[in-house]
N, C-alpha and C positions, 0 to 999 in steps of 0.2 A: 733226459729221460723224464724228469722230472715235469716238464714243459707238456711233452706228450700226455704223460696222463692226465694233467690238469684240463686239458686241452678233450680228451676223452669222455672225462666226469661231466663236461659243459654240458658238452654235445647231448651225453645222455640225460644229464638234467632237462633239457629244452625237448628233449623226446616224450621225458615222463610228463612236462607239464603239457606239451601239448595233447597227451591222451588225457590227461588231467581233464584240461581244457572241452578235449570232444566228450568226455561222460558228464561235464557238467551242462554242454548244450542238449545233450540225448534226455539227461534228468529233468530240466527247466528248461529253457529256451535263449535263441544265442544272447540276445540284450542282456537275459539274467547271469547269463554265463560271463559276459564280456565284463558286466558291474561286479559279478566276484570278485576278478582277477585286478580290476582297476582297483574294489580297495586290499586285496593282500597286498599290490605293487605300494600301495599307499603308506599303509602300515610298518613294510618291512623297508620297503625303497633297498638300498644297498647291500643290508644286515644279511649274514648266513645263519639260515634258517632252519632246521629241523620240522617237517610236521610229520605229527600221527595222523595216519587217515583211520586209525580204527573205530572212532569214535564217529565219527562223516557216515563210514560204509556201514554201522550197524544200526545209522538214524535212515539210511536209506532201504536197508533191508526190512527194517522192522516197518516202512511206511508200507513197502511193497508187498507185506506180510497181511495188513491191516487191509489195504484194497484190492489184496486177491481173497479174503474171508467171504462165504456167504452165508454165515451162519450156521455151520455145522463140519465145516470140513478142517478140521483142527488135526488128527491125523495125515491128512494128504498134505497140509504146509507142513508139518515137522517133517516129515520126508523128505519133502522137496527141499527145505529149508536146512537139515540136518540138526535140526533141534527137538528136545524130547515135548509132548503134547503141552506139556505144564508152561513148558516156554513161552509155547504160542499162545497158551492163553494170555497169560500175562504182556504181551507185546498185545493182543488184539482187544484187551481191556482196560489197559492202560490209557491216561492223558496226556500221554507226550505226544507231541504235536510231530 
């Protein structure tokens, strides 16, 4: 039983990274996607590994937050975005890269 499940977790590990995988080529492009994965592979090689992606999806929100701005529409992203106006502002004047 024991065999099965481990055998289950792979599989869906190698599922999540491959979507992993395809939102990092959709985000940047596949070389910069492929140079991610080559150095997490680097880094961790064997090691079981936990990551947080909250911290990833709220640099990629907040980017997409900043390049959908045109100067005035700070209500229509906190809608769309589910954050209160003050949020956005502070994401769309912020220096975080």
């Amino acid at each position: 039983m024991e065999g099965k499940r481990l055998n289950r977790t792979k599989t869906e590990c190698w599922e999540k990274l491959d979507r992993l995988y395809s939102q990092f080529v959709f985000e940047y492009d596949e070389r910069e996607a492929g140079r991610i994965f080559e150095i997490i592979m680097q880094e961790f090689g064997d090691a079981r590994v936990t990551i947080s992606f909250a911290y990833y999806k709220r640099k990629v929100r907040n980017r997409q937050i900043r390049n959908s701005f045109r100067g005035g529409n700070y209500e229509e992203l906190a809608i769309h975005y589910c954050l209160t106006i003050q949020q956005i502002r502070n994401i769309v004047h912020s220096d975080e890269d």
